[in-house]
BATOR-533389 format. One record per atom (N, C-alpha, C): y, x, z; residue number from 1; atom name; chain; residue in three letters. Coordinates in Angstrom, 3 decimals, m for minus. Layout:
<nodes>
NODE     north      east        up  resi  name  chain  resn
NODE         Y         X         Z   NUM    CA      A   ALA
...
</nodes>
This chain:
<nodes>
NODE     north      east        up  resi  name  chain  resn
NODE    30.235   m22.657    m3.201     1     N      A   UNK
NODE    29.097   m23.526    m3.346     1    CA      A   UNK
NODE    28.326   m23.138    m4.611     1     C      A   UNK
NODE    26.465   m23.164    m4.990     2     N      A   UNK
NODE    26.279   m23.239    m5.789     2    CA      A   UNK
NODE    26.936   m23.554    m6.755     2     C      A   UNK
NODE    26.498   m23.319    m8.064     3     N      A   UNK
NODE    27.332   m24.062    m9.216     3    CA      A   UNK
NODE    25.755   m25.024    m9.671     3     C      A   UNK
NODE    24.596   m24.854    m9.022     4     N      A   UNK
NODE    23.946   m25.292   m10.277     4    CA      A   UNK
NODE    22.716   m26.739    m9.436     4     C      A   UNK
NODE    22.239   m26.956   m10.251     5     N      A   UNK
NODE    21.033   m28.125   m10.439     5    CA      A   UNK
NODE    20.343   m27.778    m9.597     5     C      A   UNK
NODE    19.616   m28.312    m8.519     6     N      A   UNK
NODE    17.990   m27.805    m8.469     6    CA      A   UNK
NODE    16.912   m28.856    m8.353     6     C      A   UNK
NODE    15.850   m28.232    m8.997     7     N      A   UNK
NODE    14.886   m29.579    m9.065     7    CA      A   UNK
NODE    13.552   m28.553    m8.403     7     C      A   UNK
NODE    12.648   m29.312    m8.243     8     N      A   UNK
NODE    11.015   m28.805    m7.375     8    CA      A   UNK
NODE    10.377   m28.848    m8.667     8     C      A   UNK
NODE     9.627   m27.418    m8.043     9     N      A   UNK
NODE     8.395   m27.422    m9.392     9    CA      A   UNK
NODE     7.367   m28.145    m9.060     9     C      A   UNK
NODE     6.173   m28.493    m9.445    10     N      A   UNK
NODE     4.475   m29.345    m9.268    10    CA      A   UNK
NODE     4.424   m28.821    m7.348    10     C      A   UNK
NODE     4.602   m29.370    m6.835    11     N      A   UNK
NODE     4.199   m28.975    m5.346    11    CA      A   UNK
NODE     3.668   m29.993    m5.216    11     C      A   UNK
NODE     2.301   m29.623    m3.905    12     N      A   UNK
NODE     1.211   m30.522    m3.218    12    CA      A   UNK
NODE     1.825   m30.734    m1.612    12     C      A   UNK
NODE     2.217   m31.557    m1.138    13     N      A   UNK
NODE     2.243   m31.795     0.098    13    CA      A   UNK
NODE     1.528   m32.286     1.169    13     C      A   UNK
NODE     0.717   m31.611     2.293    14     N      A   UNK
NODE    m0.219   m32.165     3.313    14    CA      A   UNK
NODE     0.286   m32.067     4.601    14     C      A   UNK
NODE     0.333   m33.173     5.433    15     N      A   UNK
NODE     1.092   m33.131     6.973    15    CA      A   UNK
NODE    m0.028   m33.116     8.062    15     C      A   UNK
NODE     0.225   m32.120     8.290    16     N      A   UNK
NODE    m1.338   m31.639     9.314    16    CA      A   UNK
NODE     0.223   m32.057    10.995    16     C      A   UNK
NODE    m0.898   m31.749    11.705    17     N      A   UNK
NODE    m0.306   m32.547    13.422    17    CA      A   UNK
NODE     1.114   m31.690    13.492    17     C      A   UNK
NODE     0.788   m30.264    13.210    18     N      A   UNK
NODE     1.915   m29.102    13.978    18    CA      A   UNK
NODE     2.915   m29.382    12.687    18     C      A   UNK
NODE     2.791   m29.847    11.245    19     N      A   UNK
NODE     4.063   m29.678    10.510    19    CA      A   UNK
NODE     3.227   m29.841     9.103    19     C      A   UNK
NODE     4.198   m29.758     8.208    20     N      A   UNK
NODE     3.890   m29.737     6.525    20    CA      A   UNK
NODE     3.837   m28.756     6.293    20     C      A   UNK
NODE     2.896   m28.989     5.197    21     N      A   UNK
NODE     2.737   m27.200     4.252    21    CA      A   UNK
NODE     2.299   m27.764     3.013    21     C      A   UNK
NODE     2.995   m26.396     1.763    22     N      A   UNK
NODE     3.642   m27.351     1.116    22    CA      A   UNK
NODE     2.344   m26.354     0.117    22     C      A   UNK
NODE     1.731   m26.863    m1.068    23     N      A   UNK
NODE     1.264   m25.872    m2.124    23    CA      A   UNK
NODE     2.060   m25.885    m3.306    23     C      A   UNK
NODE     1.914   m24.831    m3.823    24     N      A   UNK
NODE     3.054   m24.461    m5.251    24    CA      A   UNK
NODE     2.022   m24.444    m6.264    24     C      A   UNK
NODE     1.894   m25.327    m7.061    25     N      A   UNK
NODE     0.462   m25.607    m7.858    25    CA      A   UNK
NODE     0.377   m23.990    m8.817    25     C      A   UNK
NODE     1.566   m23.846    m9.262    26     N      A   UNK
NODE     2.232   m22.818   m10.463    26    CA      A   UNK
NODE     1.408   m21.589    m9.924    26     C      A   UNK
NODE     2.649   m21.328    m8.303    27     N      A   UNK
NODE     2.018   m20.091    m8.058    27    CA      A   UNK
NODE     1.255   m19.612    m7.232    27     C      A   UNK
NODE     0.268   m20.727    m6.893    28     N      A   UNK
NODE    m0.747   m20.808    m5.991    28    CA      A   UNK
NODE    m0.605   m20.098    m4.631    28     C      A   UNK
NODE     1.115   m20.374    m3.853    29     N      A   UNK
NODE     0.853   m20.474    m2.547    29    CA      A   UNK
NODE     1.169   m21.249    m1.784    29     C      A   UNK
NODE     0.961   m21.106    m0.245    30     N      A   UNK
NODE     0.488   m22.299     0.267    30    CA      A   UNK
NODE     1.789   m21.374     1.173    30     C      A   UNK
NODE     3.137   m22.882     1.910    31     N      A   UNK
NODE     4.006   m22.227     3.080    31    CA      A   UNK
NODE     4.213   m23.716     3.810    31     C      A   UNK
NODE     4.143   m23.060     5.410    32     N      A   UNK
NODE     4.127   m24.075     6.331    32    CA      A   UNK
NODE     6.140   m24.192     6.874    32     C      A   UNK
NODE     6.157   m25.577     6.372    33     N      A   UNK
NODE     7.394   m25.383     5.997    33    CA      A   UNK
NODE     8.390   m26.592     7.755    33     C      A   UNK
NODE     9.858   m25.915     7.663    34     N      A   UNK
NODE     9.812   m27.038     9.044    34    CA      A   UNK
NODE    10.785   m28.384     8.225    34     C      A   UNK
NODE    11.195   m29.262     9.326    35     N      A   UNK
NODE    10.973   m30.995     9.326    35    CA      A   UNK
NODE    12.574   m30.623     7.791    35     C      A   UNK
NODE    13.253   m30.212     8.147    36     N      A   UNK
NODE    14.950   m29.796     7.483    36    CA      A   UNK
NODE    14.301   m29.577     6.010    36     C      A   UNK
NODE    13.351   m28.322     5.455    37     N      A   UNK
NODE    12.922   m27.893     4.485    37    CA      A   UNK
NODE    12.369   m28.990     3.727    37     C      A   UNK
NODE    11.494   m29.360     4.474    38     N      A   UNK
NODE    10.319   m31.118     4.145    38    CA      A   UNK
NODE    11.380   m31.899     3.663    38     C      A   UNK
NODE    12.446   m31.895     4.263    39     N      A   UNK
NODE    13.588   m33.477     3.474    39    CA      A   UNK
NODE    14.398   m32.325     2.748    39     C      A   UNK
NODE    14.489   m31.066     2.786    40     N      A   UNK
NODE    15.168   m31.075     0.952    40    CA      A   UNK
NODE    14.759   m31.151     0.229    40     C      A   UNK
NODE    13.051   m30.438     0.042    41     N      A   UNK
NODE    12.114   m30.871    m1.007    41    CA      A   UNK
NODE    12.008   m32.059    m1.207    41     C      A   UNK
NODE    11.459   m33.230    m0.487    42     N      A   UNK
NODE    11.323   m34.049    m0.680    42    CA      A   UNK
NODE    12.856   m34.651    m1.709    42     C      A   UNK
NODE    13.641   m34.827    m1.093    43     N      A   UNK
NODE    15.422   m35.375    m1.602    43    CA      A   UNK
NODE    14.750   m34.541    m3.423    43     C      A   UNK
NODE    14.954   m33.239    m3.466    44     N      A   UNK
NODE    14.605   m32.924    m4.635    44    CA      A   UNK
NODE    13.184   m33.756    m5.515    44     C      A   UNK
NODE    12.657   m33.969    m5.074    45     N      A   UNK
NODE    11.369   m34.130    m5.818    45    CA      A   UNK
NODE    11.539   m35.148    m6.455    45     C      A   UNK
NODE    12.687   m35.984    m6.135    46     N      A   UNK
NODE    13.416   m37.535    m6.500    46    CA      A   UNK
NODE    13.895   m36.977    m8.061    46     C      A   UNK
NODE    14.985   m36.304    m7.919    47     N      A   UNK
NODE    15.065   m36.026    m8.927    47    CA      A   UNK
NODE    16.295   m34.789    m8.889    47     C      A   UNK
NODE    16.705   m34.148   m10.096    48     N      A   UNK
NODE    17.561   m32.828    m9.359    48    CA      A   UNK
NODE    18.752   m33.093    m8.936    48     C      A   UNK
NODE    19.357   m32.603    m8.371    49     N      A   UNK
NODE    20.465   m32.386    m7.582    49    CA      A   UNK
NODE    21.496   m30.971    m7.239    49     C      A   UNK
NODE    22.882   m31.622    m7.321    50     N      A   UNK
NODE    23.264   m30.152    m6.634    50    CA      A   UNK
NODE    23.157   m30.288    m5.549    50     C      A   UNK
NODE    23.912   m28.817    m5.074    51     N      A   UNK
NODE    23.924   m28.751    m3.356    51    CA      A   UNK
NODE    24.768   m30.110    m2.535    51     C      A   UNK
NODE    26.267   m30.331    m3.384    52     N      A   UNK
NODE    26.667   m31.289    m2.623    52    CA      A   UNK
NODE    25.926   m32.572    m2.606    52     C      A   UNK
NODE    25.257   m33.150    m3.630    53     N      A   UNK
NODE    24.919   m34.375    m3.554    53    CA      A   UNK
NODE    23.356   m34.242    m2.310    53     C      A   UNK
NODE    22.751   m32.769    m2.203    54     N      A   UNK
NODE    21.759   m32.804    m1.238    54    CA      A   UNK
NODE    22.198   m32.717    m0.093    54     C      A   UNK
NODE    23.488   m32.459    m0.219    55     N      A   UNK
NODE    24.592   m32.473     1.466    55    CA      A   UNK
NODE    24.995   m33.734     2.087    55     C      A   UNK
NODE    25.035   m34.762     1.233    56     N      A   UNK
NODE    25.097   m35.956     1.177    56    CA      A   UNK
NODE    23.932   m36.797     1.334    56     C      A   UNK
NODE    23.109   m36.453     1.048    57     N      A   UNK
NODE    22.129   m36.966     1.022    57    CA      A   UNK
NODE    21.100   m37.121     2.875    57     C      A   UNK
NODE    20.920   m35.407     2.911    58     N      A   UNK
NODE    20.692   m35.153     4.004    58    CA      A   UNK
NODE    21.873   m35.930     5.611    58     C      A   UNK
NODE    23.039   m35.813     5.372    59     N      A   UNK
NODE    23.858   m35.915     6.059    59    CA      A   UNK
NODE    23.911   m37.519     6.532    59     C      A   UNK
NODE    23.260   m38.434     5.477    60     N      A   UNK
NODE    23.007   m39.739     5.357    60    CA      A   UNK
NODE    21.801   m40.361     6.135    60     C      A   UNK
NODE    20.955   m39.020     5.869    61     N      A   UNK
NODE    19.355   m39.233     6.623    61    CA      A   UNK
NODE    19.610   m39.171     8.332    61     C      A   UNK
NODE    20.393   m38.374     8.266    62     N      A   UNK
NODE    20.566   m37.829     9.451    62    CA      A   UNK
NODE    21.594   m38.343    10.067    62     C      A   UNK
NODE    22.391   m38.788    10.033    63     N      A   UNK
NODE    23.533   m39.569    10.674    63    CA      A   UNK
NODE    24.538   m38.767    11.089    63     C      A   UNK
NODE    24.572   m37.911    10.268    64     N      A   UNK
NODE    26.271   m37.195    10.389    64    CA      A   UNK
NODE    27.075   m36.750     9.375    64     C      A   UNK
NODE    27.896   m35.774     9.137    65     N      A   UNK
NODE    28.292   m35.775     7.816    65    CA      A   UNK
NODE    28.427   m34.184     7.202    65     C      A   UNK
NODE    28.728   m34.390     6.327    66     N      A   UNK
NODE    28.896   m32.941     5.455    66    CA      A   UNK
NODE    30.172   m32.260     6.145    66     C      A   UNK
NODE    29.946   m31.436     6.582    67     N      A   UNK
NODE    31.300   m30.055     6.850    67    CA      A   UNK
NODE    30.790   m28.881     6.156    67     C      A   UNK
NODE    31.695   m27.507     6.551    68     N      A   UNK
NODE    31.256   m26.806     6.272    68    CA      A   UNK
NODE    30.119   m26.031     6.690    68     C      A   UNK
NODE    29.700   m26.084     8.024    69     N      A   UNK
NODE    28.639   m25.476     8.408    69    CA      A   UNK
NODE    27.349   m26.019     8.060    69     C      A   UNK
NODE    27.191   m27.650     7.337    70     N      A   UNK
NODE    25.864   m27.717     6.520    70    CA      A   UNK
NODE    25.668   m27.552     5.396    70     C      A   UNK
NODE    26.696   m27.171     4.534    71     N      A   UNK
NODE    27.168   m26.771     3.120    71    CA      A   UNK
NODE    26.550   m25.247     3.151    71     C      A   UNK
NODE    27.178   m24.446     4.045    72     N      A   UNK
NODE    26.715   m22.831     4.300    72    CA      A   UNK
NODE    25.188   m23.183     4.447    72     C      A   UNK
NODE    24.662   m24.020     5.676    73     N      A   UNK
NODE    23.356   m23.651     5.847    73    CA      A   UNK
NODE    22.450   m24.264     4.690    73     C      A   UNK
NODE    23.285   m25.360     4.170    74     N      A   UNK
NODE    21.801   m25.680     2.740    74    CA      A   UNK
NODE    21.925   m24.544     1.704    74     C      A   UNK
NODE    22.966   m23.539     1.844    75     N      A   UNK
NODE    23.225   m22.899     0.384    75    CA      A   UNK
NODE    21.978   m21.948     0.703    75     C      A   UNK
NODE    22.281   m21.494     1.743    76     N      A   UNK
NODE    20.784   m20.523     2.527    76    CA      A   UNK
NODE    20.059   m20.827     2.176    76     C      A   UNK
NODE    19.727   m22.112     2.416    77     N      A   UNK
NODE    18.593   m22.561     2.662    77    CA      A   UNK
NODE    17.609   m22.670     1.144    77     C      A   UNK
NODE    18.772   m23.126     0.527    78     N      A   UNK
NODE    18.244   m23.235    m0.916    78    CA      A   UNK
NODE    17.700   m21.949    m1.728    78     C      A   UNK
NODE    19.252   m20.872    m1.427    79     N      A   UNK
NODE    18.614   m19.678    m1.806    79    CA      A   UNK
NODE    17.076   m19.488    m1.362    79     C      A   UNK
NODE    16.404   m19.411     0.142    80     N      A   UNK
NODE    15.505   m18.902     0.111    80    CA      A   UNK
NODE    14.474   m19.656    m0.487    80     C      A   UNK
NODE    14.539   m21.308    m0.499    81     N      A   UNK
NODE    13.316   m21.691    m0.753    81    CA      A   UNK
NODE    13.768   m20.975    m2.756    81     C      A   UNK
NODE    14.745   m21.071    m3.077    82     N      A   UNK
NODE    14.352   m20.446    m4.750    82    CA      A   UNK
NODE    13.594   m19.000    m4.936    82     C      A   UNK
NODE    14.164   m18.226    m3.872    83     N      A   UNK
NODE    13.258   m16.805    m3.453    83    CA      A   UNK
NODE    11.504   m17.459    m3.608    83     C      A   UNK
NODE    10.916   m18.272    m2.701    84     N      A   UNK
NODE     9.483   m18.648    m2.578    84    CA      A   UNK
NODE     8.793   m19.470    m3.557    84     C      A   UNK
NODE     9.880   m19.495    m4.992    85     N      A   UNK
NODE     9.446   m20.576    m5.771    85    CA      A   UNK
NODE     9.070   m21.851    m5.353    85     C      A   UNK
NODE    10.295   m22.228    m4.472    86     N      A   UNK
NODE     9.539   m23.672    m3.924    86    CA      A   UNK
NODE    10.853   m24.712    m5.047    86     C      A   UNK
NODE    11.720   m24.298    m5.516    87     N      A   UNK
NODE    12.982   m24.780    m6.033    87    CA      A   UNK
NODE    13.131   m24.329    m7.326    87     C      A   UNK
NODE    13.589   m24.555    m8.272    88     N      A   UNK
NODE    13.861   m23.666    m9.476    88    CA      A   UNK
NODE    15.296   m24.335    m9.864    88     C      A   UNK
NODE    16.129   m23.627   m10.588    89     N      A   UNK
NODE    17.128   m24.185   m11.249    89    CA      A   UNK
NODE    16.564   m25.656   m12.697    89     C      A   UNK
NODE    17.813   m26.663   m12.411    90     N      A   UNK
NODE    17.220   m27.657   m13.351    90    CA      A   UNK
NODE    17.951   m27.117   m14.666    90     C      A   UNK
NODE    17.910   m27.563   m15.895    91     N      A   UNK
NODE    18.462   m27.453   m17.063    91    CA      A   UNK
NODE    19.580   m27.823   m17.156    91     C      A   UNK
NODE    20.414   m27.463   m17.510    92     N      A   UNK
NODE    22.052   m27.877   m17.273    92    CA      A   UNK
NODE    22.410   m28.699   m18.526    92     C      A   UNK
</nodes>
């Protein structure tokens, strides 16, 4: 599992009919993101979190629970949105 924090940088959020897309004020781009991505950002934007407590979190929204196969897929998941600057590590 991660070891670390993650919190959202300044992002703009607009929900057009087909989905959200999200702007990165910082690095001025714009990604059309799906419904899973929308509630980790969002869960983050609350305030930071690790992976487990966003495993928990999500798993709560959603009405099932943390195993291992949503642990693997948020770690992904996280990695990439930190790849797109949509995530950054928080201060430890």
């Amino acid at each position: 599992m991660l070891p670390r924090t993650w919190k959202v940088p300044q992002l703009i959020f607009k929900n057009w009919n087909d989905g959200v897309v999200v702007f990165n004020v910082r690095s001025g781009n714009t990604h059309l993101l799906n419904p899973v991505t929308v509630q980790i950002l969002k869960i983050l934007t609350e305030q930071p979190r690790d992976v487990a407590q966003i495993a928990e979190r999500l798993a709560t929204e959603n009405d099932t629970s943390v195993d291992d196969e949503l642990l693997a897929e948020l770690e992904k998941a996280l990695l990439q949105l930190d790849e797109l600057g949509l995530i950054e590590p928080a201060s430890q």
